[in-house]
N, C-alpha and C positions, 0 to 999 in steps of 0.2 A: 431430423435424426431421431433416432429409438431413446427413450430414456432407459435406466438402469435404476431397480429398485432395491434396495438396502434396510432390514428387518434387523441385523445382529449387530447389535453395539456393545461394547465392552468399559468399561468408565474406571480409569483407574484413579491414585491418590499419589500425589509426591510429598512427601512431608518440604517444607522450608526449610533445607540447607543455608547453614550461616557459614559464609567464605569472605576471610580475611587475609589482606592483599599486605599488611605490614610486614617490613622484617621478622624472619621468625617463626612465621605461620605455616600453618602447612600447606605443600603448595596446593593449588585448585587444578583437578583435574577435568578430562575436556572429552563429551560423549562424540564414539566414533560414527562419521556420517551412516553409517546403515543401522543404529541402534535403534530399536521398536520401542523407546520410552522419551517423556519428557522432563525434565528435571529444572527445580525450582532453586536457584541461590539468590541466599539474601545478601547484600553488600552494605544497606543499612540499615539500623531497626524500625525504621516508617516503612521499609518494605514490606511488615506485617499488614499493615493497614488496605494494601493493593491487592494481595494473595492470601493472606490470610495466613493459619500456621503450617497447611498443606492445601496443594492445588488440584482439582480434581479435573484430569483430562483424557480426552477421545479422540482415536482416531476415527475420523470420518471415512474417510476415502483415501484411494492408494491405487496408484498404477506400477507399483514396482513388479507383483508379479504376473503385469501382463506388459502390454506394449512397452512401458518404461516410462509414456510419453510426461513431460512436463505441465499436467494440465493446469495446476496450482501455482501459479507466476505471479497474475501483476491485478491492478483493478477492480481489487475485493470489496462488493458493498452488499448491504444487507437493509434489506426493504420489508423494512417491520410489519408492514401493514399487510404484506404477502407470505411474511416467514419465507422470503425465500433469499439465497446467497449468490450473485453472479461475481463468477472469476476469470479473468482472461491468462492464456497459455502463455508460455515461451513461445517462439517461434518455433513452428514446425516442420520440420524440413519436407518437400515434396516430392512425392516418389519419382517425377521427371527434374532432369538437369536442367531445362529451362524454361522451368517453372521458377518464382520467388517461395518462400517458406508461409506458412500462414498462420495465421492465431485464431483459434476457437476461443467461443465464450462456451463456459458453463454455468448451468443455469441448477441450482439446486435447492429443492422445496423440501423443507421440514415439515414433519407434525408429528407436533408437542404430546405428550399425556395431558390430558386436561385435570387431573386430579395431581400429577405432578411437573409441575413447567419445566420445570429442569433436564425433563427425561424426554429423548429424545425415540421418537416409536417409530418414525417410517419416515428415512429420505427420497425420494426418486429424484436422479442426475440426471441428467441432458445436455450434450455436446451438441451448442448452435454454431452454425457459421457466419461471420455478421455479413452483412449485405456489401456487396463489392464499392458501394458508393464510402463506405464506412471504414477503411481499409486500417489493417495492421491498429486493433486498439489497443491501448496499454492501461492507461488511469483512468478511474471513470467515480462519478459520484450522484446521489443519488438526486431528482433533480425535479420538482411541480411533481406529478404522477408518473414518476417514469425514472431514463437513467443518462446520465450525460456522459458521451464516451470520448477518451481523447484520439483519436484518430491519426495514429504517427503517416500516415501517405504511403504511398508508392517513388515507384524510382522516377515518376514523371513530377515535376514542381507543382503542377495542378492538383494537388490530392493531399489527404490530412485536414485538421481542424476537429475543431468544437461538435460532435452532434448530437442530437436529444433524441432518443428512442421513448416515447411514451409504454407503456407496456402494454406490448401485444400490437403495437400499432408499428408504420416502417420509419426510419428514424430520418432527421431532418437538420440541415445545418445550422449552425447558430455564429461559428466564427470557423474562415476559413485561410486568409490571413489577415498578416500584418499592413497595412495599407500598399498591395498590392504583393510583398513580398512573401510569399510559402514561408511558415513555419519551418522548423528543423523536425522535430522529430517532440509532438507535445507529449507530456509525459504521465502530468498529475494535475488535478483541477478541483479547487474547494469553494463551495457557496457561501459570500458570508451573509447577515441576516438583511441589509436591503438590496439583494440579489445580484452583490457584484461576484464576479466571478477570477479569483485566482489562479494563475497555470504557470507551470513549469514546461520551459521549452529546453530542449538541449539537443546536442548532434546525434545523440547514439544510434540514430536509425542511419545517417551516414558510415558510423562505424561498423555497422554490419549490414551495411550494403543494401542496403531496404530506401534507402532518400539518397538522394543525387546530393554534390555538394551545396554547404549550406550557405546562403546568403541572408544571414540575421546573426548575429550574436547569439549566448547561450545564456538567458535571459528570464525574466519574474516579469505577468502582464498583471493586467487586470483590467474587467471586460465589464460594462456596464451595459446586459440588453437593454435596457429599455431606450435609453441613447443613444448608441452605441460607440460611447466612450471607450477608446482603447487605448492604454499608455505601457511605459515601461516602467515596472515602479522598481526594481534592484538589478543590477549587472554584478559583473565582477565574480562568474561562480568561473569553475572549470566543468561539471556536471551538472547542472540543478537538479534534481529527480522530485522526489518529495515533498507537499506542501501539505499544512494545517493552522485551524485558526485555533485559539486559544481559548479554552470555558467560557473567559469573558469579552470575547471579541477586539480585544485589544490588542493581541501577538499577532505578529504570523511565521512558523517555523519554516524553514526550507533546507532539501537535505542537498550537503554536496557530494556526489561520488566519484570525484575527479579520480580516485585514487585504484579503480577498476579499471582495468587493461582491458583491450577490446578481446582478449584471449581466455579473458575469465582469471586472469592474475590478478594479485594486488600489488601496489606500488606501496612501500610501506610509507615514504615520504609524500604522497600525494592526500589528498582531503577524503576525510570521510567523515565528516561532522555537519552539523546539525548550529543554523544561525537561526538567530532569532533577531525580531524587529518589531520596531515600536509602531501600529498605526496611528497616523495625526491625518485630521482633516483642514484642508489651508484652499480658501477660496471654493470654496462647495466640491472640492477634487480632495483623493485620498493620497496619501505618500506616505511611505515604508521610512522608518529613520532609525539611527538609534544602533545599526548594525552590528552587531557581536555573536561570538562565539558561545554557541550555550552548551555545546557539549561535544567533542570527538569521543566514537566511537570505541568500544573496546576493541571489537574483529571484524573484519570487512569492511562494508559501508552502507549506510543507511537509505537502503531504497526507497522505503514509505517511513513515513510517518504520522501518527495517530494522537489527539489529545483526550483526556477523560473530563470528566466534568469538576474533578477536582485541582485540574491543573495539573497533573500529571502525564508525559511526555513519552509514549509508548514507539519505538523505534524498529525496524525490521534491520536485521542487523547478518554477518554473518556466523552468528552464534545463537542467533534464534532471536528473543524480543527483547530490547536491553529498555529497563523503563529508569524512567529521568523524575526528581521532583522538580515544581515546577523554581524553582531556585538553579534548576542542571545538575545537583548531586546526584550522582549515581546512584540508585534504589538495589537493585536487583535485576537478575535475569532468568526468564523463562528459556532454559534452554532446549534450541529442538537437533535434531539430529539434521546434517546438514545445513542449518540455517533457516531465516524467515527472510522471503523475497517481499511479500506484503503481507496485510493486515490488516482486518476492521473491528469494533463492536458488534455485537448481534443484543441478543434481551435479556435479560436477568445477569448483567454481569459476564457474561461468555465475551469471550476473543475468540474470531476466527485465523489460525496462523497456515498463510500459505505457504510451502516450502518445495516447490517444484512436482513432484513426483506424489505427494501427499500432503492431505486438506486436515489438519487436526484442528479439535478444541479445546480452549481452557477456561473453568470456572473461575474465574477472580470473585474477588467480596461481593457480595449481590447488594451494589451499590447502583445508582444514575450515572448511566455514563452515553457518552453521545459518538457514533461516527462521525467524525472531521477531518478524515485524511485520507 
């Protein structure tokens, strides 16, 4: 497909909004989904230390006024070594009735100002199609030289799993199920550092009609290639979506989004929080313990989740990016118009915030911080 080049950027400043949720206060109001800005509230005063006293942010890209299409969804990671950002879509509906809907990846290359890193001089976009072997990806993370995609399947059980795309090169499986059993529908996948591999499985691709019904649980693996160790290390979600490992590799966060209706409603009673767990190693195998709750969300439900290197807990939310310290006290929120469906790091401090229809960014403190989720 053609790329699309991009010269004018715009870089605005939101000053840090302090909003106070006691009795009393005044209430906190809430920007309408088509509003062209982003806006910074603090909820506590270490929120300074994240964002700073104002946040400086850009819109990237927008498909509002052309197709509308959702190109900015799920599977945002950023491969430093390329400057470049891949994002996978919403489903896209097909212009035949019986056809299934499909997801594009985009594939988008930065370059920097060399006298100023921060500024951003020329993007060119590229809407790829992943390869039919690779069907419907969602989460993906960055992986040896290349990008590991999670592969939610088709409506036959043979299809979905784990696949590595090296770049530039065609991509190759690495897990495709469960000791014989297809997957549901994988969602999210985090590397920790002696190359085991965490995923989040859940039904959603049953719920919208993309996977046959499921035959596993909605379940937390973890994939040891070089073995190929495969176990179940947490059950008990109603959604899993979301996975990330923690500064010091000792966490592992996982989001629930039981609380999403396949309609795109919320259930106000249903999960939309964010568990965290303790890793321990027992007989040279790993296991999750320790289970609790680190944080429900303020609005919607937390489809990604992202850590910094400070131990700081950055959430896609629907109200844009709600960040957590790493304690689960509420910091603050990045708010986007519409909401954030995902989310990653890129370099000097930037977040990239997905939000369907439009790919924004924001300056945080030009601190070290790492993709993890």
């Amino acid at each position: 497909m053609a790329f699309v080049t991009k010269t004018a950027f715009t870089t605005h400043t939101s000053p840090n909004q302090i909003v106070d949720f006691r009795p009393g206060s005044k209430p906190d109001t809430k920007l309408p989904p088509n509003a062209d800005r982003i806006i910074v509230k603090q909820y506590h005063p270490e929120f300074i230390f994240v964002v700073g006293k104002e946040a400086e942010w850009t819109l990237l890209l927008s498909s509002d006024d052309s197709s509308r299409n959702p190109f900015f969804h799920n599977g945002c990671v950023y491969v430093l070594e390329k400057n470049e950002l891949y994002v996978m879509s919403d489903l896209l509906q097909s212009t035949s009735s019986s056809k299934l809907p499909t997801i594009l990846i985009s594939k988008i290359a930065f370059q920097y100002d060399f006298e100023h890193p921060y500024t951003i001089n020329e993007i060119q976009w590229m809407k790829l199609r992943p390869p039919s072997c690779m069907s419907m990806p969602a989460g993906a993370c960055q992986y040896k030289d290349g990008i590991l995609y999670c592969s939610q399947g088709k409506t036959f059980p043979e299809s979905g799993g784990l696949w590595y795309m090296p770049l530039g090169k065609p991509p190759r499986p690495i897990l495709e199920s469960y000791f014989g059993k297809p997957f549901n529908s994988i969602q999210s996948v985090v590397e920790d550092p002696e190359g085991g591999l965490w995923i989040t499985d859940c039904s959603v691709g049953f719920e919208q009609e993309i996977r046959p019904k499921p035959q596993l649980p909605n379940q937390v693996y973890r994939f040891d290639p070089k073995t190929g160790d495969l176990r179940v290390v947490a059950n008990g979600f109603t959604r899993p979506m979301g996975i990330a490992l923690s500064w010091d590799d000792n966490t592992v966060y996982v989001t629930d989004t039981g609380a999403a209706r396949p309609d795109g409603s919320i259930d106000p009673t249903g999960s939309a929080t964010i568990y965290a767990f303790d890793i321990t190693e027992r007989f040279c195998s790993y296991f999750l313990i320790n289970r609790r709750v680190f944080a429900y969300v303020k609005e919607g439900v937390p489809t990604a989740v992202a850590c910094d290197s400070f131990g700081n807990v950055f959430a896609a939310c629907g109200d844009g990016v709600e960040v957590f310290s790493p304690g689960g006290t509420a910091l603050g929120l990045i708010e986007v118009p519409g909401g954030c469906t995902n989310l990653c790091f890129g370099r000097f401090g930037e977040i990239f915030i997905c939000a369907k229809q439009r790919l924004w960014r924001v300056g945080l403190e030009p601190m070290p911080r790492e993709s993890l989720g």
